[in-house]
N, C-alpha and C positions, 0 to 999 in steps of 0.2 A: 162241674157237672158230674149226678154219678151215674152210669152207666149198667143198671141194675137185671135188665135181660141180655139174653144171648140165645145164638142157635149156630147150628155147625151145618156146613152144605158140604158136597165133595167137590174138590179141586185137587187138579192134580199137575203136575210139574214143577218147574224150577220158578221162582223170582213170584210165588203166591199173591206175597203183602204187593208188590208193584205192580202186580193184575189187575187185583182189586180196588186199589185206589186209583187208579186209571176209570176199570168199571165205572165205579159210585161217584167220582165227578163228572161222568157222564150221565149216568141212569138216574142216579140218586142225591142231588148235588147238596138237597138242604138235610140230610139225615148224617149227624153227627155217629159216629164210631171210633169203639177204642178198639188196636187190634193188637194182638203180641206183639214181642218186638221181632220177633225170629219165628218161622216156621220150618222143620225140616223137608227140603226138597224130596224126599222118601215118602213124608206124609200123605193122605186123599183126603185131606180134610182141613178146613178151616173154621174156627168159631170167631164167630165176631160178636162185641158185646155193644150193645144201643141202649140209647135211655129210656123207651117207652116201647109199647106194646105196637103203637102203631109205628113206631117205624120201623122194628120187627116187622109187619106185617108188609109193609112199603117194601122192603127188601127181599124178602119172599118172595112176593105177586112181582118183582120184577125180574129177579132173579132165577125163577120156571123158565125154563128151556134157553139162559143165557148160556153163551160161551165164554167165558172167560179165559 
């Protein structure tokens, strides 16, 4: 699968990548994501890269005023 869009949200703290994958098997269960392997806990920012526009768009429209 290639994984050809991407978008960065701000996130912040420790354990980022296992926030999120928590998140999106709840919110988000059939939108596929490739995510780094490693994020620095220092970082406010995560980009996750999807294979289409609409699930880009899927992840956005859920992701507005989520708490992860």
């Amino acid at each position: 699968m290639s994984f050809k869009y991407s978008f960065t949200f701000p996130i912040e703290g420790p354990n980022k990548l296992s926030r999120f994958k928590s998140w999106l098997e709840k919110n988000a269960p059939g939108v596929a994501v490739s995510l780094p392997p490693q994020v620095p806990s220092k970082s406010t920012s995560l980009t996750v890269r999807v294979s289409s526009v609409a699930d880009r768009d899927i992840l956005l429209r859920n992701l507005d005023g989520a708490s992860i």
